[in-house]
C-alpha positions as CSV (number, residue, x, y, z in Angstrom):
1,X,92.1,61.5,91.9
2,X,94.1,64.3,93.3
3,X,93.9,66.5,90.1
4,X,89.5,65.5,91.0
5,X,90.2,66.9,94.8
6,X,92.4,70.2,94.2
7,X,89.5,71.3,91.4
8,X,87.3,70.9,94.1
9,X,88.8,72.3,96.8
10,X,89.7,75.8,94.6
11,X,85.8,76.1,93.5
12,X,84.8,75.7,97.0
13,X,87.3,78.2,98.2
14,X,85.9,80.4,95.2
15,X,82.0,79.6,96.0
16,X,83.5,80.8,99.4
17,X,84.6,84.0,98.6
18,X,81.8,84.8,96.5
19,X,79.5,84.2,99.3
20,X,81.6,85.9,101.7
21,X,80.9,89.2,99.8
22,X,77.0,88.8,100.4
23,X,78.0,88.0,104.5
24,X,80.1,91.8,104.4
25,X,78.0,94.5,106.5
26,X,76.5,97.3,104.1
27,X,77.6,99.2,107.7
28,X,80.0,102.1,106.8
29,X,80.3,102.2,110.7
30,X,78.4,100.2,113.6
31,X,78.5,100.8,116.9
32,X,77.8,98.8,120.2
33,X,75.6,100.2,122.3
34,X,75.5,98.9,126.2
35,X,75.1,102.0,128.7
36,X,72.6,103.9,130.9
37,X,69.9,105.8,130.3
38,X,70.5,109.1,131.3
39,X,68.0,110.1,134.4
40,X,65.8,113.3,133.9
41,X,66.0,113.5,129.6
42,X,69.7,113.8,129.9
43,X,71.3,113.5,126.6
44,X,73.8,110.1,126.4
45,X,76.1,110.4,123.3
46,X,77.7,107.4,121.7
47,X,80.3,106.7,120.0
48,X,81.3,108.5,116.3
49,X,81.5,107.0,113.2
50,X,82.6,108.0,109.5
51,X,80.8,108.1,106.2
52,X,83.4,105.2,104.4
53,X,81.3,105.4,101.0
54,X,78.2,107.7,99.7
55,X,75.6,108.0,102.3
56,X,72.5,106.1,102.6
57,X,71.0,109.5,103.7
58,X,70.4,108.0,107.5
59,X,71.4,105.8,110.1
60,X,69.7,102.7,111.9
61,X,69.3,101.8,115.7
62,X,68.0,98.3,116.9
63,X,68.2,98.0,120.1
64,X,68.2,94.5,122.2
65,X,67.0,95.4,126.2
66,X,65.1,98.3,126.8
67,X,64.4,98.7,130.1
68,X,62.7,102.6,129.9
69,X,59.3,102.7,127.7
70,X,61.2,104.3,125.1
71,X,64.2,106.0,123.9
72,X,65.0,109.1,121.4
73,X,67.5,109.5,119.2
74,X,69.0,111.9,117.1
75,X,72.2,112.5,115.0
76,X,74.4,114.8,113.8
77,X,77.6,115.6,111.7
78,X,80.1,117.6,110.9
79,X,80.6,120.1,108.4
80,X,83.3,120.9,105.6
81,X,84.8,123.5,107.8
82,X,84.9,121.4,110.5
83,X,82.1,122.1,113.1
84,X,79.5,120.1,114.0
85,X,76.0,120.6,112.5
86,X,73.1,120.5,114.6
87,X,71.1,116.9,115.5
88,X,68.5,115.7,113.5
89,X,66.0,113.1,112.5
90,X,64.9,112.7,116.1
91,X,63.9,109.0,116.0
92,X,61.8,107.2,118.9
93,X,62.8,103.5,119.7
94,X,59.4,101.7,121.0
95,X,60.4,98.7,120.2
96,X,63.1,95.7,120.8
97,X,64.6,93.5,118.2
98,X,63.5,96.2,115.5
99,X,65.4,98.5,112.7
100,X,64.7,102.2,113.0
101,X,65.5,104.8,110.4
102,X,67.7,107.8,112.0
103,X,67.6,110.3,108.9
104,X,70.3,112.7,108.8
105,X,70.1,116.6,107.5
106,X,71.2,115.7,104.2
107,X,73.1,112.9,102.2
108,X,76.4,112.8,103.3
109,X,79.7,112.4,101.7
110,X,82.6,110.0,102.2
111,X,84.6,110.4,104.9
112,X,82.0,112.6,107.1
113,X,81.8,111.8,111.0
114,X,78.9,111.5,112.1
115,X,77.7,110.8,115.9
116,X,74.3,109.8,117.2
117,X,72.9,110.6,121.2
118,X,70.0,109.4,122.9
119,X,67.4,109.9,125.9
120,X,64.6,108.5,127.5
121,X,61.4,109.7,126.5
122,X,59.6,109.8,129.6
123,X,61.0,112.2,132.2
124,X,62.1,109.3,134.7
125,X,64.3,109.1,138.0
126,X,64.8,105.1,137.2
127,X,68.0,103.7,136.4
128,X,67.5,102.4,132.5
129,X,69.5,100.2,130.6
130,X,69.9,100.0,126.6
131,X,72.1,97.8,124.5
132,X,72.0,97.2,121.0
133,X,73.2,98.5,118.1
134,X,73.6,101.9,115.8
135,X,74.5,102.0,112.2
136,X,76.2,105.1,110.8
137,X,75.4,104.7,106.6
């Protein structure tokens, strides 16, 4: 009966494993997003990330409260010799609860930072709030 119980207890810790690999982010970096919307289009950045494997060409925002009508995003990152390039795929956020696509210049390597910004879209004295969540792939 024992010999029954450890052969069952080492395929469920394998069926475990297995599984776990399916539950590991595709993410090479995420970022939590919980700040102010800059007043007057001011431009917010967040935090950097790095490229960990090839580049899925683009990153993602979903944001979960959106108090402004909308916000813009763009990305950017930086070059072999070490400067930053200039931000791209300008990306507007209508909606909550939804993936967007952030496309970068070009497919990057491993290892590349990268760093997305944002701003409201309407020119607007309000104090906003965003949170969510930005994927650098």
């Amino acid at each position: 009966m024992k010999n029954i119980n450890k052969k069952i207890f080492v395929v469920a810790v394998a069926l475990f494993a297995c599984f776990s690999l399916y539950l590991t982010p595709i993410f090479s970096s995420s970022v939590t997003i919980n700040q102010t919307v800059p007043t007057a289009k001011g431009w917010q950045d967040i935090s950097a990330g790095s490229i960990t494997g090839n580049s899925a060409g683009y990153g993602s925002v979903k944001l979960t409260l959106k108090t402004p009508e909308a916000v813009v995003f763009e990305v950017k990152a930086k070059k072999a010799d070490g400067s930053w390039g200039p931000y791209t795929g300008s990306k507007v956020v209508w909606n909550v609860n939804q993936w967007y696509s952030n496309s970068y210049e070009y497919n990057l390597g491993k290892g590349t930072s990268v760093q997305a910004r944002y701003q409201n879209f309407n020119w607007s004295l309000n104090s906003n709030q965003i949170e969510g969540t930005y994927n650098y792939h």
